[in-house]
SELUMZA-917874 format. One line per 4 residues: number of its first residue (from 0); their letters; for each residue y, x, z of C-alpha. Coordinates in Angstrom, 3 decimals. Layout:
N
NUM) a) Y:X:Z; ...
end
This chain:
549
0) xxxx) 10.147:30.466:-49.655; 10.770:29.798:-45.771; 7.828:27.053:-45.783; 5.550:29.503:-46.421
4) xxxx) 5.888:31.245:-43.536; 3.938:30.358:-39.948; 6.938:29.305:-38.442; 7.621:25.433:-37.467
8) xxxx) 10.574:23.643:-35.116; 11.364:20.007:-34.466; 15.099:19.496:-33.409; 16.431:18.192:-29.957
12) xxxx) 18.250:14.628:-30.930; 19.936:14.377:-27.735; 21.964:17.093:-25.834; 21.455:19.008:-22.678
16) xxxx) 22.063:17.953:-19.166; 22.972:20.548:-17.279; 21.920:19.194:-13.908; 19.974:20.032:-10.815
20) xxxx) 16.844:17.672:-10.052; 19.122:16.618:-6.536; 21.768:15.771:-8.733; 19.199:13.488:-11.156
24) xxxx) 17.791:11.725:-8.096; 21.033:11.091:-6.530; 22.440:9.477:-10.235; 19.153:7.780:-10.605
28) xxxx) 19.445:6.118:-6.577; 22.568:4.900:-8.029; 21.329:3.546:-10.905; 18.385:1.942:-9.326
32) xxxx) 18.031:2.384:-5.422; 14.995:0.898:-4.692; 13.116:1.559:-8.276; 9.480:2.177:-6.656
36) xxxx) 9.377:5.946:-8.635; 5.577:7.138:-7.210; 3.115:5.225:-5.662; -0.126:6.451:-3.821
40) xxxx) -3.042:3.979:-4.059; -5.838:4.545:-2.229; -9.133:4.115:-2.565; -9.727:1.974:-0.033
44) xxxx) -6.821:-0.409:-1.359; -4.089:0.709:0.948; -0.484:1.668:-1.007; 2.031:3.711:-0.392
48) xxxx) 5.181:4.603:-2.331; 8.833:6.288:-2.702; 11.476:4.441:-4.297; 14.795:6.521:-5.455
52) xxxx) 16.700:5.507:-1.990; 14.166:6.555:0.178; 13.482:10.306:-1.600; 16.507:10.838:-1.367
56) xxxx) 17.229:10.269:2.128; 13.801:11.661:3.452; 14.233:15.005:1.038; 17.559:15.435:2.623
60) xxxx) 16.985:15.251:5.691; 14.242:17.491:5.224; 16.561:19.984:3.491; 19.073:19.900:6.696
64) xxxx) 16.151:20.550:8.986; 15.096:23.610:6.751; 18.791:24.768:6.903; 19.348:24.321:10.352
68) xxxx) 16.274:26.199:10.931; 17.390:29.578:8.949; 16.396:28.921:5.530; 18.268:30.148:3.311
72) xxxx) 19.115:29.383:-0.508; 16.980:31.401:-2.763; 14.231:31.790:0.496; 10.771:31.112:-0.741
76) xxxx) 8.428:28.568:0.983; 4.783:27.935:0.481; 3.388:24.387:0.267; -0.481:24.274:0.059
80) xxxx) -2.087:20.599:0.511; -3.350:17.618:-1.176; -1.289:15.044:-2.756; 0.720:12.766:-0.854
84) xxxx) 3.973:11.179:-0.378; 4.771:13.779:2.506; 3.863:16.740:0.093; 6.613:14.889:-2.844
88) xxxx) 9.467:14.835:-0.036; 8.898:18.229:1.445; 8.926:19.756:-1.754; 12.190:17.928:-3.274
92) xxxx) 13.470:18.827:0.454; 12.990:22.427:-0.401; 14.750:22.530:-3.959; 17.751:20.241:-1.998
96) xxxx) 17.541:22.857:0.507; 18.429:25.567:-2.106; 15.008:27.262:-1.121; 11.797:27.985:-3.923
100) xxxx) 8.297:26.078:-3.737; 5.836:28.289:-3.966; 2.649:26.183:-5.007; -0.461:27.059:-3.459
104) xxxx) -3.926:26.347:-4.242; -6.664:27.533:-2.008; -9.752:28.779:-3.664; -11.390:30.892:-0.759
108) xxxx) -12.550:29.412:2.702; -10.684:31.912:4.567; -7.319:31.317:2.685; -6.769:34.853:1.891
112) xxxx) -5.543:34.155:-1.420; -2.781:32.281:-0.091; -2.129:34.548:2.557; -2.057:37.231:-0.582
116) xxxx) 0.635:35.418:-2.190; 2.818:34.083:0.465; 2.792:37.697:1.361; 3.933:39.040:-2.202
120) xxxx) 6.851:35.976:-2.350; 7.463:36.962:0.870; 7.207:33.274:2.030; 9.846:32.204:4.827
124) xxxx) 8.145:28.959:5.725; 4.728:26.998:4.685; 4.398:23.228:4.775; 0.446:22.622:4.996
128) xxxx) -1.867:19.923:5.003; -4.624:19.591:7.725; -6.512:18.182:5.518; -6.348:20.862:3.108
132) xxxx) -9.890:22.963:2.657; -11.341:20.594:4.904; -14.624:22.914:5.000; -13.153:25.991:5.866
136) xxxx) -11.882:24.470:8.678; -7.941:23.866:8.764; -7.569:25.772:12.189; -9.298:29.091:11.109
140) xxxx) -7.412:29.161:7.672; -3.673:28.352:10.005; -5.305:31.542:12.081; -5.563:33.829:9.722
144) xxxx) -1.978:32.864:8.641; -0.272:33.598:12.030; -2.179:37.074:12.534; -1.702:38.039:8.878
148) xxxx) 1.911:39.286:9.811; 3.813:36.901:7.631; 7.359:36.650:9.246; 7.554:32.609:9.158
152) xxxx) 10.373:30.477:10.423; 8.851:27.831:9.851; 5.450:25.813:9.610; 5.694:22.558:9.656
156) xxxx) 2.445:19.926:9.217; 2.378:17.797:5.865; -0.257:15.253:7.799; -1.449:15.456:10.799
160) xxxx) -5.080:14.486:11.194; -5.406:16.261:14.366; -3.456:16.959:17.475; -1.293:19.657:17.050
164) xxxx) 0.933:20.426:19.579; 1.879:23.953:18.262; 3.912:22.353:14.870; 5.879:19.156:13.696
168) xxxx) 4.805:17.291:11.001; 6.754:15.966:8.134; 6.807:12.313:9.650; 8.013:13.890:12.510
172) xxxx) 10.802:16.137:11.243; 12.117:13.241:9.445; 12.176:10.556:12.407; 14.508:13.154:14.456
176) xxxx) 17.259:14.104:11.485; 19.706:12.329:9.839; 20.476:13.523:5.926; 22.132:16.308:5.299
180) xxxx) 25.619:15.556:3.805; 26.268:19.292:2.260; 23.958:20.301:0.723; 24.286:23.966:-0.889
184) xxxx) 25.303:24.576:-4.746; 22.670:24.482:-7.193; 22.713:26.159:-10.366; 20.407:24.214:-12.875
188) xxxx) 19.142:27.552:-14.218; 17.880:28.610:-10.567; 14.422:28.932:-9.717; 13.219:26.154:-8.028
192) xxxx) 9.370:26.459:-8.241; 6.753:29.083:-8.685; 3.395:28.235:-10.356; 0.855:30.627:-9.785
196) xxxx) -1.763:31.169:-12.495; -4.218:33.732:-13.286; -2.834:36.654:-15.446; -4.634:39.055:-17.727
200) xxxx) -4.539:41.821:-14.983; -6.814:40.264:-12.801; -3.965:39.381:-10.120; -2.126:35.765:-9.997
204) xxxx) 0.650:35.238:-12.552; 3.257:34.111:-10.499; 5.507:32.106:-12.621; 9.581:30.833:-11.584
208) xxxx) 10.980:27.639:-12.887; 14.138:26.516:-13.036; 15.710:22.965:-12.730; 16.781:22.775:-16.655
212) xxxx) 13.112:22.051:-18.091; 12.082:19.846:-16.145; 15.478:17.802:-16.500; 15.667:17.977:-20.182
216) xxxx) 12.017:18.352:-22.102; 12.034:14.323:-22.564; 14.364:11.595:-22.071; 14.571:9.021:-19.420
220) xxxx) 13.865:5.480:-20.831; 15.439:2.389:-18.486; 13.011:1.236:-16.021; 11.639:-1.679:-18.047
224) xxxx) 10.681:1.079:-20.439; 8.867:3.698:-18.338; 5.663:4.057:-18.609; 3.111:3.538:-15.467
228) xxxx) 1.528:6.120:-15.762; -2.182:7.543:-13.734; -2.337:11.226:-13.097; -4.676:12.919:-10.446
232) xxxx) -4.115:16.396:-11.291; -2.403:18.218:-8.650; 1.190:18.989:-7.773; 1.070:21.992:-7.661
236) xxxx) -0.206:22.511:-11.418; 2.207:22.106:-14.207; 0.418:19.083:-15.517; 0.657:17.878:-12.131
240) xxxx) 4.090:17.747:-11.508; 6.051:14.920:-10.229; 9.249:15.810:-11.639; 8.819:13.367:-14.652
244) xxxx) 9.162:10.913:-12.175; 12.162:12.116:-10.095; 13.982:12.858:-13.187; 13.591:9.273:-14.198
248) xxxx) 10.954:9.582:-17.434; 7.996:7.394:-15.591; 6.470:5.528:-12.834; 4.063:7.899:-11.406
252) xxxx) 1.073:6.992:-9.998; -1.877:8.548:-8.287; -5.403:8.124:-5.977; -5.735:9.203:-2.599
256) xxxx) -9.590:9.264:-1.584; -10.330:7.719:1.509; -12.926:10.286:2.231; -11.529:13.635:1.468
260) xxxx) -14.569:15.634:1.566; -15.776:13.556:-1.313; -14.496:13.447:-5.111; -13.087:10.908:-7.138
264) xxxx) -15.167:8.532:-8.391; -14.170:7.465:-11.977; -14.764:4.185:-10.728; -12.524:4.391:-8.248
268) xxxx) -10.088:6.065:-10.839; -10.150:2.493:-13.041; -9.748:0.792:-9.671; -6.534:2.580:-8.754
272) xxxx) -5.678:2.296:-12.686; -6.363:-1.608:-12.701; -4.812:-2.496:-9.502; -1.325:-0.494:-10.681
276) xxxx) -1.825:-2.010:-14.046; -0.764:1.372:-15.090; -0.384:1.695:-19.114; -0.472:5.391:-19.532
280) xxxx) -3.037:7.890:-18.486; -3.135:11.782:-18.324; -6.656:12.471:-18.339; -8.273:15.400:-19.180
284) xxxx) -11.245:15.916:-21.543; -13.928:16.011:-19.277; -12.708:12.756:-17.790; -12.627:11.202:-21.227
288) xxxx) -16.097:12.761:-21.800; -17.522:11.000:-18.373; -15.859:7.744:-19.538; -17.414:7.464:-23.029
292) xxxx) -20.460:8.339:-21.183; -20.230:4.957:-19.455; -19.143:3.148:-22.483; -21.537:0.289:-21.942
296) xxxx) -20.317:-0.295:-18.248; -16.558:-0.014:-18.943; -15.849:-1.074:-22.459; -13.826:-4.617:-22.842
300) xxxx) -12.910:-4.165:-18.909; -10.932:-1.214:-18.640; -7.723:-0.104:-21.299; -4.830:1.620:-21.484
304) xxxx) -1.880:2.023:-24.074; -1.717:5.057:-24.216; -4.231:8.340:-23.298; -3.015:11.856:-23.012
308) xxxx) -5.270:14.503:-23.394; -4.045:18.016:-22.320; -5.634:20.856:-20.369; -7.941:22.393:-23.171
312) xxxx) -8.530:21.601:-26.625; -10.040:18.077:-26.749; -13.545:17.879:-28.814; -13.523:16.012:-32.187
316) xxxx) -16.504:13.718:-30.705; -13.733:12.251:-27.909; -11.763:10.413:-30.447; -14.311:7.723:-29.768
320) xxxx) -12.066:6.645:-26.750; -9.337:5.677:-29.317; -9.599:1.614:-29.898; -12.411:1.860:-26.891
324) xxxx) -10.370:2.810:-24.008; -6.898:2.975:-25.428; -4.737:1.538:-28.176; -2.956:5.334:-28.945
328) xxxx) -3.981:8.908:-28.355; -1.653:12.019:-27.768; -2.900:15.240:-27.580; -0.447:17.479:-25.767
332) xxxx) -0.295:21.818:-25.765; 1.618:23.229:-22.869; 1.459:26.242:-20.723; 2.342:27.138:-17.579
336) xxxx) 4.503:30.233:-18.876; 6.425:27.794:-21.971; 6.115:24.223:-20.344; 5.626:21.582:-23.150
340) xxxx) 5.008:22.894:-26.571; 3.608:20.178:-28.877; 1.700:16.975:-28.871; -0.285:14.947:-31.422
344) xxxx) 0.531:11.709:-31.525; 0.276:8.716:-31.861; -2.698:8.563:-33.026; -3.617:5.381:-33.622
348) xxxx) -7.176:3.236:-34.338; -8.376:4.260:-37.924; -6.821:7.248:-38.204; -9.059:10.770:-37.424
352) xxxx) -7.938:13.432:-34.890; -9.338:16.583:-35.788; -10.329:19.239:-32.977; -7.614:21.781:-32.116
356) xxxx) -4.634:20.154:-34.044; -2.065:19.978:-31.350; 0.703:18.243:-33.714; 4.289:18.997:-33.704
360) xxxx) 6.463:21.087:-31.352; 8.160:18.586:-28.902; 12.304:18.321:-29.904; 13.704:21.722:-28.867
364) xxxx) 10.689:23.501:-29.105; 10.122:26.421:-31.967; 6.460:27.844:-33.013; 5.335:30.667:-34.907
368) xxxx) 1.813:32.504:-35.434; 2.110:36.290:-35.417; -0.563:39.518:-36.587; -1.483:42.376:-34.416
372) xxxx) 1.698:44.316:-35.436; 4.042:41.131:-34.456; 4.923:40.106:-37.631; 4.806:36.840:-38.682
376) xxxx) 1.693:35.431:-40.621; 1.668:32.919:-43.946; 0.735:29.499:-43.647; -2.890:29.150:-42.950
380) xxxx) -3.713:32.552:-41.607; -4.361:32.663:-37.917; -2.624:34.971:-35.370; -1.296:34.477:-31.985
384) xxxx) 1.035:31.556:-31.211; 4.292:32.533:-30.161; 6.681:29.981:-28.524; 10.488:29.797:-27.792
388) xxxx) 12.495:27.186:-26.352; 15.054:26.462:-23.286; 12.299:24.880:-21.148; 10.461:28.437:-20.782
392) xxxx) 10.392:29.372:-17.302; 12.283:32.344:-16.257; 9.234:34.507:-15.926; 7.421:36.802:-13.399
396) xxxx) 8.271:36.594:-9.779; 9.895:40.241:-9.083; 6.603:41.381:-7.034; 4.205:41.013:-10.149
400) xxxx) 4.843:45.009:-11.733; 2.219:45.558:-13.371; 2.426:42.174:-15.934; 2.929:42.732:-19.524
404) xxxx) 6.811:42.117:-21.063; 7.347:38.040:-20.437; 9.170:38.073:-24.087; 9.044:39.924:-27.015
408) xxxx) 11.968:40.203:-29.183; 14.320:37.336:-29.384; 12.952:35.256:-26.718; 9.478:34.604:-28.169
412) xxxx) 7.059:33.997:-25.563; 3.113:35.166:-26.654; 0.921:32.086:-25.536; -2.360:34.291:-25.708
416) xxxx) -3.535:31.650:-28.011; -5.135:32.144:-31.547; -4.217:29.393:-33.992; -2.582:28.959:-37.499
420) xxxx) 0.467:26.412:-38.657; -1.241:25.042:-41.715; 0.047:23.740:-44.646; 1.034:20.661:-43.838
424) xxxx) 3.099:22.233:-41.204; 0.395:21.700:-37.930; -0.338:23.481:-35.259; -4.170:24.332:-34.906
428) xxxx) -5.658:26.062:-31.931; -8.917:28.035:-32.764; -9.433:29.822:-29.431; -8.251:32.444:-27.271
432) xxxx) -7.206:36.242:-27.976; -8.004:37.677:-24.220; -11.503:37.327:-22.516; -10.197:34.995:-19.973
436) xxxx) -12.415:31.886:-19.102; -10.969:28.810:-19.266; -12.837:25.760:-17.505; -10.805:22.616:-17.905
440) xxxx) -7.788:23.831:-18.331; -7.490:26.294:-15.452; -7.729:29.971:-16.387; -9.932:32.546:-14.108
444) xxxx) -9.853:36.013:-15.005; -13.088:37.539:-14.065; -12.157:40.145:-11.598; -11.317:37.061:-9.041
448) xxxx) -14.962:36.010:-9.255; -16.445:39.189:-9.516; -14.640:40.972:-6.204; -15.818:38.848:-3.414
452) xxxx) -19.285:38.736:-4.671; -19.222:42.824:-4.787; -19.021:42.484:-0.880; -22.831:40.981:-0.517
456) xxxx) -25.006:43.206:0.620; -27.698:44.281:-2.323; -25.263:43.727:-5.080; -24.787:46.598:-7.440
460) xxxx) -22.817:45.304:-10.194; -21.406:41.508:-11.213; -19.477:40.353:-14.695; -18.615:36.578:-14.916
464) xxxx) -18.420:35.455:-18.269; -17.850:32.318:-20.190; -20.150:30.646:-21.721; -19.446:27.321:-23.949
468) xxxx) -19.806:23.972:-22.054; -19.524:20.349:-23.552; -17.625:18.932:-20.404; -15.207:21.726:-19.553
472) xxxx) -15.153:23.698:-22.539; -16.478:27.179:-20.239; -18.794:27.501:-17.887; -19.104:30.193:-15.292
476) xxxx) -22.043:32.086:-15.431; -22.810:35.225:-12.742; -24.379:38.069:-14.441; -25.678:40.128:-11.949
480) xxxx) -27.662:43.511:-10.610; -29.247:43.535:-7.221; -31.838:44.975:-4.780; -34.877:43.243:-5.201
484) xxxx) -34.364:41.267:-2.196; -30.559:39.394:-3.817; -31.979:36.718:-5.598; -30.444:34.012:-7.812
488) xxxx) -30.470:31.344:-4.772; -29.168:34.338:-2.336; -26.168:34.419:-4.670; -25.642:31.296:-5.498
492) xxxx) -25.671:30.107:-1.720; -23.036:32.907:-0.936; -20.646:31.798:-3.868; -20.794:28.045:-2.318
496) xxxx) -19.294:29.335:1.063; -16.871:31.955:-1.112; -15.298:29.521:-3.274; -14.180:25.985:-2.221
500) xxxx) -13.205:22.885:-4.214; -9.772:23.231:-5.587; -7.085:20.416:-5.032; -8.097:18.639:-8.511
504) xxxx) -9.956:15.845:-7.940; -12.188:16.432:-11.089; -14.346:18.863:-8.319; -12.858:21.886:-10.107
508) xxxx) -14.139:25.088:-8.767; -13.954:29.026:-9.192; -17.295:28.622:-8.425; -20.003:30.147:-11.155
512) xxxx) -22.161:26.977:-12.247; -25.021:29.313:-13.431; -26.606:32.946:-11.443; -28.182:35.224:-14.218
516) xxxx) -29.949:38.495:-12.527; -30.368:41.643:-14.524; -32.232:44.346:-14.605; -29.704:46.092:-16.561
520) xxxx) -26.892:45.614:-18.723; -26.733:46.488:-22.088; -24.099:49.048:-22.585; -21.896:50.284:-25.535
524) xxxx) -22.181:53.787:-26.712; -19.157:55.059:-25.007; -21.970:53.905:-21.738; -19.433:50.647:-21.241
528) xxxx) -21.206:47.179:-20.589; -21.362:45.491:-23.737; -20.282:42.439:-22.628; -20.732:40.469:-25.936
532) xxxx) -24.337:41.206:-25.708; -24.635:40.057:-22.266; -22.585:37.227:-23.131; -25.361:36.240:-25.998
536) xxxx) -27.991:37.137:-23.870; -26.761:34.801:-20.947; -26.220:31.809:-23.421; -29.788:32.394:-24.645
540) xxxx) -31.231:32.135:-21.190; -29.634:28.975:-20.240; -30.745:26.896:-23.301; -34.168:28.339:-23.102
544) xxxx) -33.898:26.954:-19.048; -32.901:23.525:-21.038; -35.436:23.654:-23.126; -37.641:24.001:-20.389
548) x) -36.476:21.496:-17.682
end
């Protein structure tokens, strides 16, 4: 029988819309011109937001500065800053443009990992925040830019903090154009965006989407419908995105610290929350794990509808929030590669969530769980997780050769994921099938800790491995062998000026949280490291450190 077979779909009810995200926003300023869409609340009480009218006009005139400038359709541009209003229009100005938003996230001081893959997109123009990296010091970071030998039309401010005679801002570009009334054709299955994650070759995954999944993986409710909904994640992740917003599915809203060298304050989170009287929250486990920590402060004065949980699997002992914090749970499974694959949900008060279940695939979505060999598995017995649907995006950016096949036969994506369908036809996650470390939802493949770190003087070997963590679900810990002279606190203090704060506002960092030096490593017969040994032998060290503190 068919049912006993790891293999699980949940139709689409509704049909496709084959439409670019210019042509949503311009039905939806139709609909509902001055439908306040995303709203920035600050922490210091100030607000800020787009309505449908005024997106559209500001992206388009954007988009006919771009144009009249030399960009091109299909040109890639780089946009690398922290949330804001200016950073929603300049992006939708690129797609209207016909152009391809490279997201960037800095997580080196010197920003030579964005300089790495503006170079390999072979970037035309960058939109940047001066507040960006604050600590590496915006003008050294636009520096190295303009002598790295990028050929760029274009840069063009997102904020401007600072006098800066050299560039235009956004607010400037847009107080100096009119819209732009022809805009170029847009095929919904074009790229629009590029995601860049980290792939299991130790070099970013660079990762094209196109128009269609974001216009079609859920529906768009009227207005009294759509949800409020809190998400600080940043725009330039996946779960981050703002086109659930554009395309008419919610109201999005989310915090702007008033101090940007600090982090968000969970707090100031509820404050933001509150003041919005937002009823749906994406929050990721360690958030939920912070709040239930403050339980006693918060409970009976802070609530939502609705919590999403997404990111990493979501610890049995967090269902507590359910009836505390929120009147329904959903558990969502995505990836960056497949977009939405399944959610749990609703969950409701009384009812258990049990850790790793993920649910149902989302309408249009199909699952399976494979064996080594690719075949499918039985109910029950784990194997990869294989995904196919029309909201995958459409795969490697051309420069990335060395990445393994995007599909496998008949469009089946490989998530990377280990996990059965059981028998009542659920999706379980049990862990990961590649040593990649995953700390709240963001992936880091070793070799992009390890290869700065090689570079300080007295270091003769490094492996960063993960190690489990209640918060994040891994840790980073540095495993490391040195001249006597390279101690922990020498290493440590050189990872702090390596690796900056990424633009999450959870204080998400490549950063290793624990140093581990080494006399030697153990090492496999073949004379290998024997990295599961280490791996034990770091986890020992740091609960004995516990134990002791």
């Amino acid at each position: 029988m068919s049912s006993l077979y790891s293999y699980i779909s949940t139709p689409k009810k509704e049909p496709y819309s084959f439409k670019s995200i210019p042509d949503v926003l311009s039905e939806q300023t139709e609909l509902y011109p001055d439908l306040e869409i995303i709203i920035c609340r600050g922490t210091d009480g100030s607000r800020e937001s787009l309505t449908n009218k005024e997106l559209n006009e500001k992206s388009r005139k954007l988009a006919g500065y771009l144009m009249r400038n030399g960009i091109c359709k299909g040109d890639y541009i780089a946009i690398c800053g922290s949330n804001s209003l200016n950073r929603i229009v300049a992006e939708v100005g690129i797609i209207a443009s016909g152009g391809v938003v490279v997201n960037l996230t800095a997580s080196k001081y010197d920003g030579s990992d964005i300089i790495d893959t503006m170079k390999a997109t072979n970037c035309k123009a960058l939109f940047i925040d001066q507040r960006f990296n604050h600590k590496s010091k915006y003008s050294m970071v636009l520096q190295n830019i303009e002598k790295s030998g990028l050929d760029l039309s274009l840069i063009v401010l997102l904020s401007k903090e600072q006098e800066e005679a050299k560039y235009l801002d956004v607010a400037a570009v847009l107080s100096n154009d009119s819209p732009c009334k022809e805009l170029p054709f847009l095929d919904p299955e074009d790229p629009i965006t590029v995601y860049v994650t980290s792939g299991s070759t130790g070099n970013p995954k660079l990762l094209e989407m196109s128009h269609f999944p974001h216009v079609n993986i859920l529906e768009s409710p009227p207005p009294k419908d759509r949800p409020i909904s809190y998400c600080d994640r940043p725009f330039g992740w996946m779960g981050g995105n703002v086109m659930r917003a554009i395309c008419g599915k919610e109201i999005r809203v989310f915090p702007k610290l008033s101090n940007e060298s600090e982090e968000l304050k969970i707090d100031e989170a509820i404050q933001v929350m509150q003041n919005e009287k937002c009823n749906f929250a994406f929050f990721m486990p360690s958030f939920i794990q912070e709040l239930l920590s403050l339980k006693s402060k918060y409970e009976g004065n802070f609530r939502m509808k609705v919590i999403l949980s997404s990111g990493y699997v979501m610890k049995s002992s967090l269902h507590e929030v359910l009836g505390t914090f929120c009147d329904v749970l959903l558990v969502a499974y995505a990836s960056t590669e497949t977009h939405a694959i399944s959610i749990n949900g609703p969950i409701l008060p009384g009812q258990t969530y049990v850790e790793g279940d993920v649910g149902l695939p989302y309408p249009g979505v199909e699952v399976k769980v494979v064996n080594n060999d690719e075949q499918i598995t039985k109910r029950g017995i784990p194997g990869e997780i294989c995904v196919r649907s029309n909201f995958i995006s459409n795969g490697f950016h051309k420069s990335i050769k060395d990445a393994p096949p995007f599909m496998v036969a008949n469009r089946w994506v490989k998530t990377g994921d280990l996990g059965i369908i059981n028998d009542d036809g659920r999706i379980v996650i049990q862990g990961r099938i590649k040593d990649i470390i995953c700390k709240a939802g963001r992936k880091y493949i070793p070799s992009f800790i390890e290869e700065p770190i090689l570079k300080l003087q007295g270091i003769r070997n490094v492996m960063a491995l993960a190690v489990p963590d209640e918060i994040v679900h891994e840790e980073i810990c540095l495993c490391f062998l040195s001249d006597p002279h390279v101690t922990e606190d020498t290493v440590a203090k050189y990872c702090k000026d390596v690796f900056c704060k990424e633009e999450a506002l959870q204080g998400l960092s490549a950063k290793p949280k624990y140093y581990q030096r080494f006399e030697d490593f153990p090492v496999l017969a073949n004379g290998k490291p024997d990295k599961r040994k280490l791996k034990s032998m770091a986890i020992q060290r740091i609960k004995e450190n516990e134990n002791t503190s």
